[in-house]
N, C-alpha and C positions, 0 to 999 in steps of 0.2 A: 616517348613512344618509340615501340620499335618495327621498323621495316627491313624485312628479309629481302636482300639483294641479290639474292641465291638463284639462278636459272633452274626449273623445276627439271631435270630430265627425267624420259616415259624409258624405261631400259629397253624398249623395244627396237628405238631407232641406234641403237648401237649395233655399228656394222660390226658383222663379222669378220677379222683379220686387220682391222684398222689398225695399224703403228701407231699412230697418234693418240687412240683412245687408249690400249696398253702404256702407252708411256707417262697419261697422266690427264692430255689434254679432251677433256671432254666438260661437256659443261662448265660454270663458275671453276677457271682454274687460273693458277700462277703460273707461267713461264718462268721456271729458277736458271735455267739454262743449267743445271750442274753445279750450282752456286749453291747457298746455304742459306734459308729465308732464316730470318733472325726472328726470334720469339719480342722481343718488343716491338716487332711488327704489327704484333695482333691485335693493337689498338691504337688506329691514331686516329689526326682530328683530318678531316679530311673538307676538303673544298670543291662544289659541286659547279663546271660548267655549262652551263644553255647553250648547245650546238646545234640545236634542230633543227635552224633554220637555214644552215650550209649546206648545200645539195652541187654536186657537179663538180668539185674541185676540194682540193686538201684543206684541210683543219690546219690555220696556221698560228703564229705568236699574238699576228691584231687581232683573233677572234676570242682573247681572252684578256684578263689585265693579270699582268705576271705580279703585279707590287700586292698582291693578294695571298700570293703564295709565300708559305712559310714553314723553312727549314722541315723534315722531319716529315710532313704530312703526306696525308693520300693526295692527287689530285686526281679526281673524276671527271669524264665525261658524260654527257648525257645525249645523245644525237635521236633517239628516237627509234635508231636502227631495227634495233630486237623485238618492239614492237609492231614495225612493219614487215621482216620474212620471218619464216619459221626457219628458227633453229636449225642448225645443220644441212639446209638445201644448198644447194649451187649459189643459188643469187645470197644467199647468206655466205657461205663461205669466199665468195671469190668479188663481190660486185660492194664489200661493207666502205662506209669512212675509212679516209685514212689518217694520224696525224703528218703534217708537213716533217720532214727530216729534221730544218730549224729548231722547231716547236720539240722535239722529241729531244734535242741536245739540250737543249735552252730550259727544260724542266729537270734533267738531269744536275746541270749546273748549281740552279736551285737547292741542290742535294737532297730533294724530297726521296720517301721510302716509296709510295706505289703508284702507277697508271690506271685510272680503271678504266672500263671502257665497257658501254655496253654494246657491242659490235665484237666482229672475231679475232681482230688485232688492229697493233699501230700502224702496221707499213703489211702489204700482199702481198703474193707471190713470193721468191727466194730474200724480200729484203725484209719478208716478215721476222722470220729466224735472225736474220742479220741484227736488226733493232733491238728486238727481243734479249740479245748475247749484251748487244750494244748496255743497254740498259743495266740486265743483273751482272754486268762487271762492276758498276760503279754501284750496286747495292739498292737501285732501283727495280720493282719488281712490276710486272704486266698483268694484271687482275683483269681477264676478256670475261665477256656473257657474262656481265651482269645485267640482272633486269631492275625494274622498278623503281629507275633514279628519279622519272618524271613523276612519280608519286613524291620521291623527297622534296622536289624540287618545286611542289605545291605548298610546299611549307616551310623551304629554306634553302640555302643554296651554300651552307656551313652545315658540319654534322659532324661526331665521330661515328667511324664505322671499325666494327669487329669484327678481325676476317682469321678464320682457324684452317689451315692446308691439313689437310693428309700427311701423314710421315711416309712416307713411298722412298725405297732406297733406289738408285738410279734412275729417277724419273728428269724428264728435263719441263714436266706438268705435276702441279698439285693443284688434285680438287680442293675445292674449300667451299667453306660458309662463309659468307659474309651478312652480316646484320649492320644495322645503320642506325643510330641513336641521333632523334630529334628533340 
């Protein structure tokens, strides 16, 4: 079966003069930082986490089992987030999960290829970009707004997913698709 983890956007709510939506970052995108998303990227097996019950405080290492993770993969989150503000408002962009700093090195290490997240990034504010850099130096890449994990996650919490970016030159965002194979 397949499920599209794709954030639908209405092109209405694209601001006029947005930097961010010119450079790539609008809806289901990659954070490349000016790095090079590698085409074997476009499919891997990926591993789904149950965050939704973390409310108040950072996403950290004991809210997951890291001996699950494995070389190469996506790892996802699922918090619930995108399901409860709309897209693009204040309390979405400024008030989402965060993951812990730990948790952000500590998956890295792993040497996994992407982060996904259905919420607007790993870390707010200026440490967003920071993480973000952090990450696609070491070839991990930051998959934000994705929707519809807690529909995979009714039926498995393993899956590969296929995620195709936009070829954008000087982007430090690539839209993509993501599809999810249960």
């Amino acid at each position: 079966m397949l499920i599209d983890l794709t954030l639908p956007v209405d092109i209405s709510v694209l601001s006029e003069g947005n930097k961010g939506e010119l450079k790539g970052h609008i809806g289901t995108h990659f954070d490349v930082m000016e790095q090079v998303f590698p085409l074997e990227y476009t499919r891997r097996n990926a591993i789904l986490f149950d965050v939704r019950d973390i409310s108040g405080r950072e996403i950290t290492v004991e809210d997951i089992d890291p001996a699950r993770i494995k070389e190469g993969m996506a790892v996802l989150f699922c918090s619930g987030f995108i399901e409860k503000f709309e897209y693009g408002s204040e309390q979405y962009r400024h008030s989402h999960p965060q993951l812990s700093k730990e948790l952000i090195r500590t998956l890295t290490e792993y040497n996994i290829s992407v982060i996904g997240l259905d919420f607007a990034g790993m870390r707010r504010g200026k440490e967003h970009t920071e993480y973000d850099r952090f990450c696609a130096e070491r070839n991990v890449f930051a998959v934000e707004n994705l929707c519809s994990l807690s529909e995979v996650l009714k039926i498995t919490d393993e899956c590969t997913v296929n995620i195709y970016p936009m070829r954008l030159i000087g982007a430090t965002g690539l839209p993509c698709r993501v599809i999810a194979e249960v």
